[in-house]
N, C-alpha and C positions, 0 to 999 in steps of 0.2 A: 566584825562578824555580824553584830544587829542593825549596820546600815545597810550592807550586802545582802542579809535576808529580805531586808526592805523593800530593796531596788528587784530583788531574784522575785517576790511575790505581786509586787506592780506589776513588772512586766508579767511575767505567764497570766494574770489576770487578766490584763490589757491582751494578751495576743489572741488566749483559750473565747474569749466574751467576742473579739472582732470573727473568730473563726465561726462561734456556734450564731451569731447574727447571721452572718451571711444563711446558713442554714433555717434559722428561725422565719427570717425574712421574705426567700424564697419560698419557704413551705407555706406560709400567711399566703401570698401573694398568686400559689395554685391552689386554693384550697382545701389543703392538710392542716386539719385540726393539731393543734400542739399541746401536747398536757403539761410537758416539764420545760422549763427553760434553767438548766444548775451551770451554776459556777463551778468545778470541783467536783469530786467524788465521795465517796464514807459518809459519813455522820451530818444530816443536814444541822448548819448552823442559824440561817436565819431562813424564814420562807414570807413569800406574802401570794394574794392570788388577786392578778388581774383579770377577769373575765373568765374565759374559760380554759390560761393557762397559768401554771404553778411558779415563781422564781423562786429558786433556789441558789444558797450561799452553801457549798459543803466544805467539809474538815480538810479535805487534801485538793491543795490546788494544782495539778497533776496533771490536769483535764477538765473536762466537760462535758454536758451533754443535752441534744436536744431532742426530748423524745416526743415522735408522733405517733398518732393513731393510728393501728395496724400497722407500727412497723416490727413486731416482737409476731413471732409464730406464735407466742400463746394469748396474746391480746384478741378479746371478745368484741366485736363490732356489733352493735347494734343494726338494726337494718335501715332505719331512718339517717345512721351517720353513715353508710357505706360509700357513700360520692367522696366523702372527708377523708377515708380511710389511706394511707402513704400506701400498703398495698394493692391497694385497689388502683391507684392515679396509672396511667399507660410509661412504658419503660423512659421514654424521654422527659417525662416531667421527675421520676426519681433522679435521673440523671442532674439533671438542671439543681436539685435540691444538693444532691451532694459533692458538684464541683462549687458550688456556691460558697462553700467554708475555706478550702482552699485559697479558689480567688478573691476572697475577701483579705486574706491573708497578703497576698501580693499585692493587690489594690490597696492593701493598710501602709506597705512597704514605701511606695507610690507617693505618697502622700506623706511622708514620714520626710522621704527624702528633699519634697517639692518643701519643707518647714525647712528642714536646713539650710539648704537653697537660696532662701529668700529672708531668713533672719542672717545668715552671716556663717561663713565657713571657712576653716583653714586651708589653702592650697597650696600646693608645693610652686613657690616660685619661678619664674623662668630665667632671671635675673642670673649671675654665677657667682653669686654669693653663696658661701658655705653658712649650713645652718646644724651640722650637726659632724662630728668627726668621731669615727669610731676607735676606740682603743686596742693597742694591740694593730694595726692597720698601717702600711707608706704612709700614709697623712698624718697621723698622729706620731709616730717616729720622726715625719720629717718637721714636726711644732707647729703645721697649720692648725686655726683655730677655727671656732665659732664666730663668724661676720669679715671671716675674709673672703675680702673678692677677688678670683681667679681673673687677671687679665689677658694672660697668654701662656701659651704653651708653645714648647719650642720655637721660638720667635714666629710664632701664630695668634693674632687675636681671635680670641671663641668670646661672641657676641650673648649665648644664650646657653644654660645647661646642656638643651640636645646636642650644641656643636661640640663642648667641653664632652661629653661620653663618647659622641664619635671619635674624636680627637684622642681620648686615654686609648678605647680600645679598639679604634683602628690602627692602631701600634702595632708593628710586623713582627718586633719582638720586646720579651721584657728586656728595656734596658733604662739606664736614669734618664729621666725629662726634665726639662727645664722650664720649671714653674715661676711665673712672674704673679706676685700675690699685691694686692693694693690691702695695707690692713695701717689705720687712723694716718691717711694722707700719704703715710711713706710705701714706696715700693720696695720690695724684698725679695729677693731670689732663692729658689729652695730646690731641690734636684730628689725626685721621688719615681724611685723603679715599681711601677705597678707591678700586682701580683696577679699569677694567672689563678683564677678558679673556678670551679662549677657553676654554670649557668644553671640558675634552677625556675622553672616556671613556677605559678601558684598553686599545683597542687604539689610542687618540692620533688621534680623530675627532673631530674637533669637534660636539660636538653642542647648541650654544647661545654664552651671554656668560651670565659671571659675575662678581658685584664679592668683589674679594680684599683684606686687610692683605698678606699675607704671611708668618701663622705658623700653625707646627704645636702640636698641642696634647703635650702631658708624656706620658710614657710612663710605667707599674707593671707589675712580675712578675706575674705570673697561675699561679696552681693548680689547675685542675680536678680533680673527684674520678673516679675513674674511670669510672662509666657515663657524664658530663656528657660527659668527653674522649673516650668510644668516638664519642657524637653530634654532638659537634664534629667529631669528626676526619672521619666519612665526609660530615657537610654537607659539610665544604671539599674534598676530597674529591670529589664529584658538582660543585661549583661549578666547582674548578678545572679537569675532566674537560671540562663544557661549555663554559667558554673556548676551552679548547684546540680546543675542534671547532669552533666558531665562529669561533678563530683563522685556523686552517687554508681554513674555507668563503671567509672575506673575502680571504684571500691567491690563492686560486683564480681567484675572483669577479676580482681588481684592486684591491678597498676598500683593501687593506692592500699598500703597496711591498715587491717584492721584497727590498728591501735591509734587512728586515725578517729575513730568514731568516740563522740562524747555524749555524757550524759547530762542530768541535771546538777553535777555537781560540779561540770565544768562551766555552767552555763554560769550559776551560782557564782563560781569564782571570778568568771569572764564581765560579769555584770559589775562587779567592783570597782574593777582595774578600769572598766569603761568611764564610768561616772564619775572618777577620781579622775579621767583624761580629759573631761568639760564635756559642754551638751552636746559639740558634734560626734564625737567619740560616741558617746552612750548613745543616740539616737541612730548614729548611723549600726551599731551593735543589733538595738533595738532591730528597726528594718532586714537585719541580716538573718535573723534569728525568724525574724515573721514570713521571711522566703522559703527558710527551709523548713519550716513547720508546711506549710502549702504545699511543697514540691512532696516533702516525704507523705503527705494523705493523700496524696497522689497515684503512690504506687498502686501498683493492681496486685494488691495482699488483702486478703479477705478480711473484715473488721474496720478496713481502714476506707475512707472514703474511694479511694480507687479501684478497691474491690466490689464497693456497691455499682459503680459505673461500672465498670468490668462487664456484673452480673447482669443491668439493663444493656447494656451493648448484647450481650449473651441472644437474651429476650428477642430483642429486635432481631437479629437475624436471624434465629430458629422462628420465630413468632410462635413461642406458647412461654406459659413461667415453668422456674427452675422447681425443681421439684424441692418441697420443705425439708426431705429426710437428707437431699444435697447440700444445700444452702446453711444445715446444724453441721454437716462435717465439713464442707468448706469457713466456716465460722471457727470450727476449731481450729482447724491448719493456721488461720489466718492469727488465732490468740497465740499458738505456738510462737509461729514468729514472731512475733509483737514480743512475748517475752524471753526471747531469745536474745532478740535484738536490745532490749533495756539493759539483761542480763551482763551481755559485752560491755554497754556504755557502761555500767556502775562498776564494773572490772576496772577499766580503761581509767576512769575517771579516779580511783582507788590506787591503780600504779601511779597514776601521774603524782598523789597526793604524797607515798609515803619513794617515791622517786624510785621506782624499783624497772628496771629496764626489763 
């Protein structure tokens, strides 16, 4: 439990700190004075002050935030700082500041993945060595193990795993195969009726029937050189970026159960299990986590970074500003949901705990 809080408070520190940079950064770089730069929310734990803005360590590390001048309706601008003021910049430089946290987020991803990449990563073999045999499953009934190698099926040689899946489930129907297994020099013959079942995509859709054994194929370390890993890293990268959006669309839609949505207490859990799986496990978690922190301050929900784009997109095609007394009840709408939405995750996160369907 005290390592997992460990690992649950690194990371959200590491993602909440890569997210409000991006924002700090961009706002330095137009000219918006910064007062605060916090770790965390409640109770400041440590502060120091560089120049003319505040670091801040708070009690709950939850979040973040980085506050500029004139971005609060009730903040007093002097006249001398008016050029500085985040209200006062034209609606495309707001813009620029608060996609900035997001894709700092996805570019952290990026970068996360281009490390694993280039120190050393597990890949799923292509070899037709079994690496993993599930219980309960043809293959483990019929006593295939862990480092046998499939040489043929029905007097077919399958050269490579993709041929060996073709092979199972281009089967016209289930009936017994004949498995030719190489396991420590001797050949073995074994007769295994795949089972037909639910083809599920990744977000757990059924999208067909498929005949299975029941195993996974062997796992090898992997090296990429590093231009290979820069082009790896951003494919997955964009892949996983479009998941997530797609995620999110079908949870809107219905396609996908609410009970689908986690909070911090699954994250918390999810962060354990990762770290206890080795670095690429836990990194690649990492990265996963820092995609969808970007995509969700994305949305166009008021409060959230989406919602300020939103408002300057607004701006620019009306060309005047949103009016103050707008932008306090759109601000609430947008706290609404916000905890509405936490509300579900610590539900969600609370069945999954005490396993209540």
């Amino acid at each position: 439990m005290l390592i997992n809080l460990i690992y649950f408070i690194i990371v959200l520190s590491i993602l909440i700190f890569v997210h409000e940079f991006g924002h700090f950064l961009v706002a330095r770089i137009t000219g918006v004075k910064v007062l605060t730069f916090s770790l965390g929310f409640g109770k400041k734990l440590l502060t120091f002050r560089k120049g003319e803005t505040e670091y801040v360590v708070s009690a709950l590390p939850l979040g973040g935030y980085v506050k500029m001048l004139g971005e609060s309706t009730d903040d007093v601008v002097a006249e001398e700082e008016a050029s500085r003021s985040y209200s006062n910049k034209p609606p495309i430089v707001r813009t620029m500041i608060a996609f900035a946290g997001p894709f700092f987020n996805i570019l952290f991803a990026a970068v996360v993945f281009f490390v694993i990449f280039v120190t050393g990563y597990p890949a799923l073999s292509t070899t037709t060595e079994v690496g993993q045999v599930m219980p309960g499953e043809p293959a483990y009934a019929a006593g295939i193990k862990p480092g046998d190698v499939i040489a043929r099926i029905d007097g077919k040689e399958v050269r490579d795993w993709t041929d060996l899946q073709k092979t199972i489930t281009g089967s016209p129907e289930s009936r017994p195969m004949h498995f030719e297994i190489k396991r420590d020099g001797r050949t073995i013959d074994v007769w295994i009726t795949p089972r037909l079942r639910d083809e599920k995509n990744i977000f757990q859709e059924t999208v067909g029937k498929t005949r299975l054994i029941g195993v996974a194929p062997a796992t090898e370390i992997r090296k990429e050189a590093p231009a290979a890993a820069a082009s790896k890293a951003v494919a997955d990268t964009v892949r996983l970026t479009e998941l997530t959006v797609i995620g999110i669309v079908k949870l809107i839609k219905g396609s996908i159960s609410a009970k689908n949505v986690g909070g911090p207490i699954f994250i918390f859990q999810q962060m354990g299990e990762h770290a206890k799986a080795g670095k690429s496990s836990f990194l690649s978690f990492l990265a996963l986590i820092s995609i969808n922190l970007g995509v969700i301050n994305l949305l166009p929900v008021p409060i959230l970074d989406g919602g300020h784009i939103a408002f300057s997109i607004i701006e620019i095609v009306v060309r005047r500003k949103i009016p103050t007394k707008a932008l306090e009840v759109a601000q609430k709408i947008g706290l609404s949901i916000l905890v509405l939405i936490m509300a579900l995750a610590f539900f969600n996160d609370f069945m999954r705990i005490f396993h209540v369907q």
